[in-house]
C-alpha positions as CSV (number, residue, x, y, z in Angstrom):
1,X,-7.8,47.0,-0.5
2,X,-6.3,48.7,1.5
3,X,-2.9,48.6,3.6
4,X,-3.8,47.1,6.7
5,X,-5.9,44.7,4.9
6,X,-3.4,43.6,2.5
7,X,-1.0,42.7,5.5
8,X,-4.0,41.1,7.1
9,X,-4.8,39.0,4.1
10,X,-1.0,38.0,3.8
11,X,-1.4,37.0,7.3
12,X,-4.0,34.8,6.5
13,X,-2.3,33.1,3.3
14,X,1.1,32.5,5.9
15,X,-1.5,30.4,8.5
16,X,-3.0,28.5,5.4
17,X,0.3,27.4,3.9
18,X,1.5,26.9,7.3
19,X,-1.2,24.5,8.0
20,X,-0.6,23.0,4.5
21,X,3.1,22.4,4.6
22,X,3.1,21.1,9.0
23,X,5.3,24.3,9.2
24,X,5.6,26.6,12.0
25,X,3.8,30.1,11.6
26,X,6.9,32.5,11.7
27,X,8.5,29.9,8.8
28,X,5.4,30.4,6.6
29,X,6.0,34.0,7.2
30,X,9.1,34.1,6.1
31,X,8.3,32.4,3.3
32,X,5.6,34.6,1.9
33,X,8.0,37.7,3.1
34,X,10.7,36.0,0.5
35,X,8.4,35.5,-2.4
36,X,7.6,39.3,-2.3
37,X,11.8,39.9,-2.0
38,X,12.2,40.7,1.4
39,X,14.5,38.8,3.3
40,X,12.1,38.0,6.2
41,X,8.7,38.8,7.8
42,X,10.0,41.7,10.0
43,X,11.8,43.5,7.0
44,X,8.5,43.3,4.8
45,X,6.4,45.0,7.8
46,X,9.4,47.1,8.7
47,X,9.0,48.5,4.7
48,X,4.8,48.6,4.9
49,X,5.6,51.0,8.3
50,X,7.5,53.3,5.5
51,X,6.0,54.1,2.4
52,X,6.5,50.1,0.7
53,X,2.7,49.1,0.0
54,X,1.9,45.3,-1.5
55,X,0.4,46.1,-4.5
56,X,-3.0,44.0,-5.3
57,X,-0.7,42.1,-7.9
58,X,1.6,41.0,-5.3
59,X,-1.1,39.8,-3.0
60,X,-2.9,38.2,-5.9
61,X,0.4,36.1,-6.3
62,X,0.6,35.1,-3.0
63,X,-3.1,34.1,-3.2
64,X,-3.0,32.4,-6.1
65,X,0.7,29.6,-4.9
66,X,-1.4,29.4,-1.6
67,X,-4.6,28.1,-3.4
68,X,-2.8,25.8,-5.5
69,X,-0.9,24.2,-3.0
70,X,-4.3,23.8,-1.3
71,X,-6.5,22.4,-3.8
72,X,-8.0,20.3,-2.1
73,X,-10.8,22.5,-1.1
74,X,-12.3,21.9,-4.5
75,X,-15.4,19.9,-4.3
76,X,-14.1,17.5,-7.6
77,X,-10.5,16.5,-5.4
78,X,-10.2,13.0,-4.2
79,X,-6.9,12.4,-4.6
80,X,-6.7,10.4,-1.4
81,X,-8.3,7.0,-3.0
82,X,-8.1,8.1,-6.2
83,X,-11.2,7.9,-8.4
84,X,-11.1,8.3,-11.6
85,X,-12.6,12.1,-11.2
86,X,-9.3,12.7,-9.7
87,X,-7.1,11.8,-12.7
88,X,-5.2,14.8,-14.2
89,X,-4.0,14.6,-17.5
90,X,-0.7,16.6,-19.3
91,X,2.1,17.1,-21.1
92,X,5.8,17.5,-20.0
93,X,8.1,18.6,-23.1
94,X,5.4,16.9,-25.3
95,X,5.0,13.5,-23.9
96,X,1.5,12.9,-22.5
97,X,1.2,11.6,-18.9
98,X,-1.5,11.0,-16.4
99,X,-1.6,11.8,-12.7
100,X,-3.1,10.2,-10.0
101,X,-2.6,9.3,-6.2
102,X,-3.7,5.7,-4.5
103,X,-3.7,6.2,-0.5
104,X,-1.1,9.0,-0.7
105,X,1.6,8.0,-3.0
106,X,1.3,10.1,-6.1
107,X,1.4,8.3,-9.5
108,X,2.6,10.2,-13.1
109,X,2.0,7.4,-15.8
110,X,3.2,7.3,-19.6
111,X,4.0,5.3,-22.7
112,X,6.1,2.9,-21.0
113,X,7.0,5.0,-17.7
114,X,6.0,5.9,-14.3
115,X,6.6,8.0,-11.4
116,X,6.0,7.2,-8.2
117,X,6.2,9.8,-4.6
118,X,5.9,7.5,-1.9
119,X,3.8,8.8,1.2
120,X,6.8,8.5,3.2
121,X,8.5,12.3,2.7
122,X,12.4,10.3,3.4
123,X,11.4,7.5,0.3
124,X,13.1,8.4,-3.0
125,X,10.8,8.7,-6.0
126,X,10.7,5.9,-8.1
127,X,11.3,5.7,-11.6
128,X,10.2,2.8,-13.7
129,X,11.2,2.0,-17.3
130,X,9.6,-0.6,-19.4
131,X,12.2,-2.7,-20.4
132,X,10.8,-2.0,-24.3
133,X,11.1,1.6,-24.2
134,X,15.0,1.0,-22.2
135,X,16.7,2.9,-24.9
136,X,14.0,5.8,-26.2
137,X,11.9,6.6,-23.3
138,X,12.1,10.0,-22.1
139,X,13.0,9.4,-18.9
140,X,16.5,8.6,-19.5
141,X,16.8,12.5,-20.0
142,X,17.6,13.4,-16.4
143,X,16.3,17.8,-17.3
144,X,13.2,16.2,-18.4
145,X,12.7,13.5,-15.7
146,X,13.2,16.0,-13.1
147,X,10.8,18.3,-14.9
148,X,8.4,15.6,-14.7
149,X,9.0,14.3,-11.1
150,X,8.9,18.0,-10.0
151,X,5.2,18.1,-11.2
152,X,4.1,15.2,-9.1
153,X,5.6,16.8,-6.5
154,X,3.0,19.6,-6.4
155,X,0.6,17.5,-6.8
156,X,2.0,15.7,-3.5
157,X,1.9,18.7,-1.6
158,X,-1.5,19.1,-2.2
159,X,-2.2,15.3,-0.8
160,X,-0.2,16.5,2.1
161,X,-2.1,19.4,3.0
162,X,-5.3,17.4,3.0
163,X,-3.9,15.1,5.1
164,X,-2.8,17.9,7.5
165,X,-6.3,19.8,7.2
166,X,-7.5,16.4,9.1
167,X,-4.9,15.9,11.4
168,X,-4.7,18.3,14.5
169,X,-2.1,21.3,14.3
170,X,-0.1,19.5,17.4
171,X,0.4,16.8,15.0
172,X,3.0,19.0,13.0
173,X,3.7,22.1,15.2
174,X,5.2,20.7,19.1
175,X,5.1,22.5,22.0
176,X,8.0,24.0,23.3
177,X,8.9,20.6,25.6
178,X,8.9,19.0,21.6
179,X,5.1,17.3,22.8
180,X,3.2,16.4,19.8
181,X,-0.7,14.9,19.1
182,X,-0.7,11.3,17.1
183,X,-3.0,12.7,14.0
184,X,-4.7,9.5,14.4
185,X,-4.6,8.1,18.6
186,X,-7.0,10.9,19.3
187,X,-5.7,13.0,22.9
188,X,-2.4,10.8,22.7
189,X,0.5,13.5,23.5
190,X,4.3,12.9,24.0
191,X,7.6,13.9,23.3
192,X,9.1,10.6,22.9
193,X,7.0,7.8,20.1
194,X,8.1,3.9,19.4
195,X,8.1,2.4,16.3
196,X,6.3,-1.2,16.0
197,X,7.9,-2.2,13.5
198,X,11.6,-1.4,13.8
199,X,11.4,-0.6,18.2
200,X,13.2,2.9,17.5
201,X,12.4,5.4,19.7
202,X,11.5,8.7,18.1
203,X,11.1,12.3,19.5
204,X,8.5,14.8,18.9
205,X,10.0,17.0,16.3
206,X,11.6,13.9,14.2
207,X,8.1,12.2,14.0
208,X,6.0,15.4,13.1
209,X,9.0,16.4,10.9
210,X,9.0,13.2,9.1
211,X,5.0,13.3,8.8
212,X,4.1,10.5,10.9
213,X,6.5,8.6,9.4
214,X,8.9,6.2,11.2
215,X,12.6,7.8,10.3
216,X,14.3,5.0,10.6
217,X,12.7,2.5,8.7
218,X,9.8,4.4,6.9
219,X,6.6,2.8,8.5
220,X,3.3,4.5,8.6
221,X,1.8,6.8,11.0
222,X,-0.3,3.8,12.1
223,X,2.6,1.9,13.6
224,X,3.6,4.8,15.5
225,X,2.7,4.5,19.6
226,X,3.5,6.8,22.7
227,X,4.8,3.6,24.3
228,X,6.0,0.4,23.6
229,X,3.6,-1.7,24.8
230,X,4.7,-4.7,22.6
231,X,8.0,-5.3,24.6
232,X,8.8,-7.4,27.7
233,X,10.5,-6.8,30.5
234,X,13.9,-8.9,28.9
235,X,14.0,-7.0,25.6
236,X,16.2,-4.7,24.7
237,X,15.1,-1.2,25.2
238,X,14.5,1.0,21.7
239,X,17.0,2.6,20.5
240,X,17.2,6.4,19.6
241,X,16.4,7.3,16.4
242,X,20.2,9.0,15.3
243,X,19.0,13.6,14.1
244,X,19.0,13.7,10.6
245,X,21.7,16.3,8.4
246,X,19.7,19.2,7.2
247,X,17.2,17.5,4.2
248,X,18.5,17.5,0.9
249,X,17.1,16.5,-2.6
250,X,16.4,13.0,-2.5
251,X,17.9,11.4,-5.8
252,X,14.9,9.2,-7.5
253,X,15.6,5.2,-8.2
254,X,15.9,4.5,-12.0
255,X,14.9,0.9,-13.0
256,X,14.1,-0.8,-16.5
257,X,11.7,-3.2,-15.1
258,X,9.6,-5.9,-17.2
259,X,5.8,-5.7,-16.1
260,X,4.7,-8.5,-18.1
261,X,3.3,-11.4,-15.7
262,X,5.8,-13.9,-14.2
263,X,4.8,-17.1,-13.5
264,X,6.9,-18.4,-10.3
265,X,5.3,-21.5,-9.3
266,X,4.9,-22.1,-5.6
267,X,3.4,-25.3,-3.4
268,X,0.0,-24.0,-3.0
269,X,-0.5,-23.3,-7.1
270,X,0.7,-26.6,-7.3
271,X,-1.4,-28.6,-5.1
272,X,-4.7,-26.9,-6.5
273,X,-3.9,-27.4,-10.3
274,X,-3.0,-31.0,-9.5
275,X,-5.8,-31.5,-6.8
276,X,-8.5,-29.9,-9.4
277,X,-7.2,-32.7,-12.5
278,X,-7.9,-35.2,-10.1
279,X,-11.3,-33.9,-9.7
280,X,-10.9,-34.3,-13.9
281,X,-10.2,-37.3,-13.7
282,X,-12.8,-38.8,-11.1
283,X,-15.4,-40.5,-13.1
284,X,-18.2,-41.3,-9.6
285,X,-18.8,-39.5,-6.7
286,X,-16.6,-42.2,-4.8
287,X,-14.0,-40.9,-6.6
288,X,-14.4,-37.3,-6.5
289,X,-14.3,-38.1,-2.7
290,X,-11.0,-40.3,-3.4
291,X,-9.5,-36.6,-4.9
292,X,-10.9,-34.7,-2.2
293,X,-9.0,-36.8,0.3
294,X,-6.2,-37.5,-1.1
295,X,-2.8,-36.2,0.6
296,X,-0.6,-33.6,-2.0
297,X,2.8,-33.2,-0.6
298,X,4.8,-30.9,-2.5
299,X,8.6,-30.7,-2.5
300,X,11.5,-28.1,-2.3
301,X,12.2,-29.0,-6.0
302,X,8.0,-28.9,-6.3
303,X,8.1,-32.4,-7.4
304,X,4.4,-34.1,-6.3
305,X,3.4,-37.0,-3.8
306,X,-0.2,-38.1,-3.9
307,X,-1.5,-40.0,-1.6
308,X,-4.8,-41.7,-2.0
309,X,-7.3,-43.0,0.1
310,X,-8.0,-46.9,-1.1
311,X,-11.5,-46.8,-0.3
312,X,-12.7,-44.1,-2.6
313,X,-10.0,-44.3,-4.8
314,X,-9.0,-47.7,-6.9
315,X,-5.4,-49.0,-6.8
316,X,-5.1,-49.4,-10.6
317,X,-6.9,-46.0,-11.8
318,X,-3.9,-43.7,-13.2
319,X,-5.0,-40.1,-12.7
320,X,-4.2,-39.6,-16.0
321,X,-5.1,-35.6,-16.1
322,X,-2.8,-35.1,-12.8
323,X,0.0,-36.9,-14.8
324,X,-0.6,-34.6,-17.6
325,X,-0.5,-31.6,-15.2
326,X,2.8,-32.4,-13.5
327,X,3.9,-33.3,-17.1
328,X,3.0,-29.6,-18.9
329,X,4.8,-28.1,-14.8
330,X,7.9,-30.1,-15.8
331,X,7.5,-31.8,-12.3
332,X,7.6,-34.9,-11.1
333,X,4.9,-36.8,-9.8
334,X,4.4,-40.2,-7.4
335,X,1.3,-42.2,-6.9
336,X,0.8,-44.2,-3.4
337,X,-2.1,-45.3,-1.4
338,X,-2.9,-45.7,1.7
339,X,-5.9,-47.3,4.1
340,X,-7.6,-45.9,7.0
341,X,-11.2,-46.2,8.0
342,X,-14.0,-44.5,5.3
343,X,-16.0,-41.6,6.1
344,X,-19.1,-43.9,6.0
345,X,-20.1,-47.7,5.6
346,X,-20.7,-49.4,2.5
347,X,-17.7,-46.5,0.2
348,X,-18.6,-48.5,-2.8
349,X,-21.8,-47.5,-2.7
350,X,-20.1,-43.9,-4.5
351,X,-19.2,-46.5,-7.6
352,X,-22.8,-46.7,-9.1
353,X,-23.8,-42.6,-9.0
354,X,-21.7,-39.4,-10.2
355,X,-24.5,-37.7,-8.6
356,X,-23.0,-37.0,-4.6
357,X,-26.9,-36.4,-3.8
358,X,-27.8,-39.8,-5.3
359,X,-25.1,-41.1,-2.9
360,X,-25.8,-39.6,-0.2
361,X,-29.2,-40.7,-0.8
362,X,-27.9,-44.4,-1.1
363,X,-26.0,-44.2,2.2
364,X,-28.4,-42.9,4.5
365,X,-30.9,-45.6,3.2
366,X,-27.8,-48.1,4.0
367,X,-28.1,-46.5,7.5
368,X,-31.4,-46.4,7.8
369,X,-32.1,-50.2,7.4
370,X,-29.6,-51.1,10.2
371,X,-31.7,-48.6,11.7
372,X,-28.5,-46.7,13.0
373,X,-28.8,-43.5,11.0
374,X,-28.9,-40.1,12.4
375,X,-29.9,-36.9,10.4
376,X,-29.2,-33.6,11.9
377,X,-33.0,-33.2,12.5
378,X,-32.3,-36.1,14.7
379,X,-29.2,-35.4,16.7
C-alpha cells in the first residue's frame, strides 16, 4: 500500500466513523490523527509530507476500531428488535452475562443483575440488583460494574451507528445557520425544533447533539416537530431549552429491586373476578343474564356494590362464589337490587333452560305467537 493510499484509506475510515458517531468530519479526523499519536489531523499529514509513513499495522488498527464500531454491516446483526440471533454472550472478570438490545436500549443480563443503556444518550445507565443477590452480586464492585457497563457501551455505539446509517447526514451534522434534517419527517429542515411533550424549544445543534432526543425531558425523536402546531394562540410560548456544560460521564442508578410479581389490586381486576363468580354462580340462562347486567361499583377502599337486575336475577339467591371472592380479596361486599324494564317479555322464560340458544329459542316463539316478532332477516 502505498503512501498516498494509506492517507486515502485513513480518510475513508474518518467519514465512516464520522457517520457512525453523528460527528463532524474534521472531529473524526482528529480522532484517528490521535489514535496514531499525533495531536491532530494537520500534524499527521504535516509528518506523511516528511519522511513519517503509516505503517500497514497502523492502518490495520484504525481499520479494525472503525469496523467494530460499525458492526452492523454484518448480515447476522439485528440488534434493533433484538432477535435472539442477536444475543451475545460473555464473561466480565468471570461472571457470565448476556447482551442484547430491544428498540435501542442495550441490555447486559446476569445471575441476578442487569444493565441497561437507555436510547436517550443524557439517561444514566441503570443498574438493577436482585434483592437476593443484595449483598454478593458483583455489581456492588464499582471497577467491575464499570468494566461491565463499559462493554454495553460498545455495543451501544454500534446501535447508534445503525441508526445513523438510516438517518440522513443533516440529521447529525447542521449547516452553518445550525439547520438540521428530522431523521424521520422526511425534507423537514430548521434550526429551531418543539418538543410535544414538555413544549421546550430546541435548536439545531442541541437536537442533533442529543440524538433526536428531547434535552430537556428525554422524549424520542418522534415527539420532536419543526413547529408547535399543538399550541393555541393563549398558551404560553416554549421555552428555550437552557446549553448544556461540556458532557461528562453520566454516573449509572444502583437499585436492589425485587422482580417477583406484585399483586396491587385495582377496580377493573376487581369487577372482572367478581363479575366472572357471578357467572359461577348462575345456575340458568336468566341468570347468567342477571350477572351480565348487574351494576359492580367499586370503591376507593375497593370494597364492592352489586347491583342486580330483579328480573333475571332472584331477590333471595346469595351469589355465594362472589361472596367467597370478596372474602379470599379481604373486601367488602353489598348486595341490592333494583327494577327496570327486561331486555325481552316473558324473563322467566330464562328459568327453565341453561342453554341461552334454548332461550332464545323460547322467546322468539313467545314473540312469534303475538305475532310481534322481528328477526334481523326481517327488519
Amino acid at each position: 500500500m502505498t503512501e498516498n493510499t494509506k492517507l486515502k484509506t485513513l480518510k475513508l475510515l474518518a467519514k465512516r466513523y464520522a457517520r457512525a458517531t453523528g460527528q463532524p468530519q474534521h472531529v473524526a479526523l482528529d480522532f484517528v490523527a490521535s489514535r496514531m499519536g499525533f495531536a491532530h489531523w494537520n500534524a499527521l499529514t504535516g509528518s506523511a509530507k516528511g519522511e513519517w509513513v503509516p505503517s500497514e499495522a497502523q492502518v490495520a488498527t484504525i481499520k479494525a476500531f472503525v469496523e467494530r464500531i460499525t458492526s452492523y454491516e454484518g448480515a447476522t446483526f439485528d440488534h434493533i428488535f433484538g432477535s435472539p440471533d442477536a444475543v451475545t454472550r460473555g464473561e466480565v472478570r468471570g461472571h457470565p452475562y448476556e447482551l442484547k438490545t430491544m428498540l435501542g436500549d442495550v441490555r447486559m443480563d446476569g445471575e441476578g443483575w442487569q444493565i441497561v443503556l437507555p436510547e436517550n444518550p443524557l439517561a444514566a445507565p441503570r443498574v438493577e440488583i436482585d434483592i437476593k443477590h443484595a449483598q454478593t452480586s458483583p455489581m456492588n464492585d464499582r471497577v467491575l460494574r464499570e468494566e461491565a457497563i463499559g462493554i454495553a457501551r460498545e455495543l451501544m455505539q454500534s446501535v447508534k451507528a445503525r441508526r445513523f446509517a438510516d438517518w440522513p447526514r443533516r440529521a447529525t451534522k447542521p449547516d452553518a445557520e445550525g439547520n438540521v434534517r428530522h431523521p424521520f419527517l422526511e425534507m423537514e429542515e430548521s434550526n429551531l425544533w418543539y418538543c410535544l411533550h414538555c413544549n421546550s424549544e430546541i435548536t439545531g445543534p442541541q437536537i442533533a447533539g442529543n440524538q433526536w432526543h428531547c434535552p430537556s425531558c428525554g422524549a424520542s425523536p418522534i415527539n420532536i416537530f419543526p413547529e408547535a402546531f399543538w399550541l393555541e394562540p393563549t398558551d404560553e410560548k416554549p421555552v428555550p431549552v437552557q446549553s448544556r456544560a461540556e458532557r461528562q460521564e453520566i454516573e449509572p442508578i444502583v437499585s436492589i429491586i425485587d422482580p417477583r410479581p406484585r399483586l396491587d389490586l385495582n377496580s377493573d381486576q376487581v369487577t372482572h373476578l367478581i363479575r366472572a363468580a357471578l357467572f359461577e354462580d348462575a345456575t340458568n340462562a336468566s341468570e347468567r343474564m342477571g350477572a351480565s347486567l348487574a351494576e359492580i361499583w367499586v370503591d376507593a377502599d375497593l370494597d364492592v356494590v352489586v347491583s342486580f337486575e330483579d328480573h333475571y336475577w332472584p331477590e333471595d339467591k346469595e351469589p355465594t362464589a362472589a361472596i367467597e371472592v370478596a372474602a379470599l380479596l379481604g373486601i367488602e361486599i353489598e348486595l341490592e337490587v333494583t327494577w327496570s324494564d327486561p331486555l325481552f317479555a316473558w324473563p322467566g322464560l330464562g328459568t327453565v333452560t341453561q342453554s341461552t340458544a334454548e332461550y332464545t329459542r323460547l322467546m322468539l316463539d313467545a314473540y312469534r305467537s303475538h305475532g310481534a316478532t322481528r328477526t334481523k332477516d326481517e327488519i
